[in-house]
KEMAR-882152 format. One record per residue (C-alpha): x, y, z; residue number from 1. Coordinates in Angstrom, 2 decimals. Layout:
<<X; Y; Z>; NUM>
...
! end
This chain:
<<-45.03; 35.38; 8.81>; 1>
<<-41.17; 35.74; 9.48>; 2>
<<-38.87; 34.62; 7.22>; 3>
<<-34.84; 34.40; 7.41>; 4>
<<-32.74; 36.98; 6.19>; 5>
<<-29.88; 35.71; 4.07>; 6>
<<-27.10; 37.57; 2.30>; 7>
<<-25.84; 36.00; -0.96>; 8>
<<-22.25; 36.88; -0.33>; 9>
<<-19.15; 36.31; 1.06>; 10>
<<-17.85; 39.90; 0.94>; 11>
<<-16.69; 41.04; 4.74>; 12>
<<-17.49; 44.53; 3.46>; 13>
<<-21.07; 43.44; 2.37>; 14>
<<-21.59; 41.51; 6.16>; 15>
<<-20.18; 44.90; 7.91>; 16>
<<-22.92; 47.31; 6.15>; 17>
<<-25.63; 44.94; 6.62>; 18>
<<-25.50; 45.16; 9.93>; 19>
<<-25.93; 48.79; 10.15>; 20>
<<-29.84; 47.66; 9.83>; 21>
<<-30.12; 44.44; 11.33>; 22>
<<-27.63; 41.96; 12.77>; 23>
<<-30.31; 39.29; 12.39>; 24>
<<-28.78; 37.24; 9.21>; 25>
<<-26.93; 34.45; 7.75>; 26>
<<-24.39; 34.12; 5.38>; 27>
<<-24.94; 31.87; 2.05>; 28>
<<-22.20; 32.52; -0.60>; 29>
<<-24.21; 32.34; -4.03>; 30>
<<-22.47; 30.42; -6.64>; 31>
<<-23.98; 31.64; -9.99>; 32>
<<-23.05; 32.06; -13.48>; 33>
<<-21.40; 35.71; -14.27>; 34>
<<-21.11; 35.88; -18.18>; 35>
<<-23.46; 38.04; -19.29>; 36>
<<-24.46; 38.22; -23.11>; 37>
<<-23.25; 41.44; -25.12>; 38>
<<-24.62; 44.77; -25.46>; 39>
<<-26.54; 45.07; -21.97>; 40>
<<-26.65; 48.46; -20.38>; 41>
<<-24.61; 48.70; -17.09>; 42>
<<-27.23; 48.62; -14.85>; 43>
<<-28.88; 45.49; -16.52>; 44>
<<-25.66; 43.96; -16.31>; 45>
<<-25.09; 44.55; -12.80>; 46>
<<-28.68; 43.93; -12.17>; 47>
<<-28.76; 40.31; -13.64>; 48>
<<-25.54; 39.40; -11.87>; 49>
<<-27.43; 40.26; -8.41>; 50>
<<-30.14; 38.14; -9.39>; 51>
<<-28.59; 35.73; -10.28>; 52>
<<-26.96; 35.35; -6.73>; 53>
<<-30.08; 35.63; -4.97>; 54>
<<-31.91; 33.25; -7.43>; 55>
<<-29.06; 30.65; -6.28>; 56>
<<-29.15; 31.02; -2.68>; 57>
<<-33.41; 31.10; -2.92>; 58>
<<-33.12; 28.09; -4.65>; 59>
<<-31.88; 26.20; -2.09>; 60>
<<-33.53; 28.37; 1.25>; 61>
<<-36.64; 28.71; -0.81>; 62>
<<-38.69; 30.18; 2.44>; 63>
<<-36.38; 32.60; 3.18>; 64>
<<-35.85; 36.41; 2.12>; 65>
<<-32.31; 36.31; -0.09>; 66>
<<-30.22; 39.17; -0.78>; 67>
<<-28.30; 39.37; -3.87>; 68>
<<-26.13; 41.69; -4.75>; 69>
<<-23.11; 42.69; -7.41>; 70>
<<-21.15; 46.07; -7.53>; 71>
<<-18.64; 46.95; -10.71>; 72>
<<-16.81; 49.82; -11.95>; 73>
<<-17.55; 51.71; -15.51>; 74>
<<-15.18; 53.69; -17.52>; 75>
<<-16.29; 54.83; -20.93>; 76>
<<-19.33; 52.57; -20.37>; 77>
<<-17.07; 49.55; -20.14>; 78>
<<-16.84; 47.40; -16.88>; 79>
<<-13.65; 47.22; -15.04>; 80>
<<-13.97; 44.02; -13.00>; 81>
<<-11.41; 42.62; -10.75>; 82>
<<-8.07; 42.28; -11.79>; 83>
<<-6.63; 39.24; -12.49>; 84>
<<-2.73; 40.03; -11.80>; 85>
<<-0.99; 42.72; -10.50>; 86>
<<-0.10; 43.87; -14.32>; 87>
<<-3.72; 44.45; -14.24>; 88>
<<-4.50; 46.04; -11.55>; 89>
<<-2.15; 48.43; -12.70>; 90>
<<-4.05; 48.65; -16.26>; 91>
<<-6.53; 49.75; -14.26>; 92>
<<-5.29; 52.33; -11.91>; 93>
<<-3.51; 53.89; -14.76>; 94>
<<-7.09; 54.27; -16.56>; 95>
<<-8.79; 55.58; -13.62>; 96>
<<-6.07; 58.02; -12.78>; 97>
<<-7.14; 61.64; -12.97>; 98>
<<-10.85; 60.69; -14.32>; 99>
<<-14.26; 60.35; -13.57>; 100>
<<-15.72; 56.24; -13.32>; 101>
<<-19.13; 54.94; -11.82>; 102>
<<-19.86; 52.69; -9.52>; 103>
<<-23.18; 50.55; -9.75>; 104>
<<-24.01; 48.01; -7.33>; 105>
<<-27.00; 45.93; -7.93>; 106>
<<-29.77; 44.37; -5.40>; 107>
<<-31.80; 41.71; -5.54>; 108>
<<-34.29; 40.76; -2.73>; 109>
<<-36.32; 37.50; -3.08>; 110>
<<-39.20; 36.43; -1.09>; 111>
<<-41.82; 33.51; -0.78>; 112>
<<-44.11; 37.02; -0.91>; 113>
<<-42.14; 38.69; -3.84>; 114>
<<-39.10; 40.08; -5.59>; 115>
<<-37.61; 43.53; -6.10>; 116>
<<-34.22; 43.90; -8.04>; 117>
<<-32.71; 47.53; -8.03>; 118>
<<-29.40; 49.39; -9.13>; 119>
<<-28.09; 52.58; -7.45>; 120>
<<-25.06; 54.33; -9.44>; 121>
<<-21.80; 56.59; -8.05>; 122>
<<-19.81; 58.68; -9.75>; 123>
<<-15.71; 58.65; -8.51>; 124>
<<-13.25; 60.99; -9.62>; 125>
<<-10.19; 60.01; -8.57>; 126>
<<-6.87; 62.67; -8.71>; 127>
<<-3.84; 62.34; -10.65>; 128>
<<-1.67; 58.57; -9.25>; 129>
<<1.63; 58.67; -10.04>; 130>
<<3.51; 55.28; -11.36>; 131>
<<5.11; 55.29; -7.76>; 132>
<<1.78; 55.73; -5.91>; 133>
<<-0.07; 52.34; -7.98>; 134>
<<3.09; 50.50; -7.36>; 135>
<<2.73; 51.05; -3.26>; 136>
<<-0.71; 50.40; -3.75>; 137>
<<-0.55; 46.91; -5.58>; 138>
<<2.08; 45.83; -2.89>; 139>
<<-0.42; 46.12; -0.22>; 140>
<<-2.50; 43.30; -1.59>; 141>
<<-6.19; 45.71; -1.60>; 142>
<<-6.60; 45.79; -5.46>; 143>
<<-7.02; 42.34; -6.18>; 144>
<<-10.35; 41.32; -5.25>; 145>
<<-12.27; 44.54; -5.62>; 146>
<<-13.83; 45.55; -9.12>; 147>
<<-11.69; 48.14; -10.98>; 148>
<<-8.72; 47.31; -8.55>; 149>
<<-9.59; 49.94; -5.81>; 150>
<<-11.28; 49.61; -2.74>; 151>
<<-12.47; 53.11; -1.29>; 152>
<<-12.93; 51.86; 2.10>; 153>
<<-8.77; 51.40; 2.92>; 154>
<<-5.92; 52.11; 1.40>; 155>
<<-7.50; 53.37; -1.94>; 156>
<<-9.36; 56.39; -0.23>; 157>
<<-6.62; 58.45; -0.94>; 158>
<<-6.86; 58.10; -4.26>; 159>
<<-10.31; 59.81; -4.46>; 160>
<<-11.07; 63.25; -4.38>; 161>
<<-14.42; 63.53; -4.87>; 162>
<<-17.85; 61.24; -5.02>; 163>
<<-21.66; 62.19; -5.96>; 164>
<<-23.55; 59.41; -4.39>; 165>
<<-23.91; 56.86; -2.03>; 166>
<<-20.50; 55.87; -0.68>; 167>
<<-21.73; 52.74; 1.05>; 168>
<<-22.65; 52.14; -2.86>; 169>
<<-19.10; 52.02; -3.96>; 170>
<<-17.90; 50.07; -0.65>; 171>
<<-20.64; 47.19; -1.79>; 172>
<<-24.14; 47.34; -0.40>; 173>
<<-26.36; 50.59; -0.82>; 174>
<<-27.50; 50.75; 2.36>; 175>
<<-30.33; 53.45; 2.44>; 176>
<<-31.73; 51.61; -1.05>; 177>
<<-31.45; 48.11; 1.01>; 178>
<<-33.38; 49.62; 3.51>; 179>
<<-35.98; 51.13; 1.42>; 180>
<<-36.17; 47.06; -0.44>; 181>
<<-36.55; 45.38; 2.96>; 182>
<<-39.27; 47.79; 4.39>; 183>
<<-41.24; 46.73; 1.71>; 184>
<<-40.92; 43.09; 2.67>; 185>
<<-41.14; 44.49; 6.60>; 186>
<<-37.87; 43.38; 7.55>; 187>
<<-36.88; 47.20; 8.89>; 188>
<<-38.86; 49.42; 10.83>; 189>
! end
């Protein structure tokens, strides 16, 4: 039996990747809780916060197969979500600056047959920014909905000099491990 794919998100980036392996989806922004109790390990965080999304959205297409998903940016362990005012995003750029951070995007896939939930993990080094640099970065607008202020896929790419990982992973959606979740539920080939 066939069911509907569905992606949990709004996220143009998230849309764009998924249809590197199949165009045949709909979109169903999830609307789910995103406090998390203390003390959890990154990738539980990030994990719950994908399943979460997916549990939403499968609650109401309950015969479909949902994809959740949540990606957010460590430093020192801590997350660096997104910012909430320029001031911030600045925060943040400042503490990334000349450092090492990972990326971990969680997936969720829910099925009338099953579940698999999944984390995949980047690490970004980005080079020295200088005051001047954040400041023409801010203005362009890119920062403020992306987790740790910095979106890899624009304007922000020159701020990186180096990744070990997936880079679809710190764009959104890890695409080879989405690919490797669906198989199993024979959505790809």
């Amino acid at each position: 039996m066939t069911h509907k794919l569905v992606l949990a998100s709004a996220s143009p980036r998230r849309q764009e990747l998924l249809r590197l392996l199949t165009d045949d989806f709909i979109i169903c922004p999830a609307d789910a809780d995103e406090t998390l109790p203390k003390n959890l390990p990154p990738e539980q965080q990030i994990e719950t916060l994908a399943l979460r999304k997916a549990e939403d959205v499968f609650a109401k297409m309950p015969g479909c197969i949902v994809i959740g998903a949540d990606t957010m940016v460590f430093l020192d362990g801590k997350p660096l979500g997104k910012p909430v005012d320029a001031a911030d995003a600045k925060r943040m750029l400042r503490l990334l600056s000349g450092r090492s951070h990972c990326v971990i995007t969680g997936l969720a896939v829910l099925s009338p047959e099953g579940r698999q939930i999944q984390s995949r993990m980047t690490d970004v080094h980005f080079r020295e920014l200088t005051d001047a640099e954040i400041e023409r970065y801010i203005a362009t607008g890119e920062p403020m909905d992306k987790a740790g202020a910095y979106g890899i896929q624009k304007y922000g790419a020159v701020f990186v000099d180096g990744i070990q990982g997936d880079y679809f992973n710190i764009v959104g959606l890890p695409v080879e491990l989405l690919y490797r979740m669906l198989k199993d539920f024979s959505v790809t080939g």
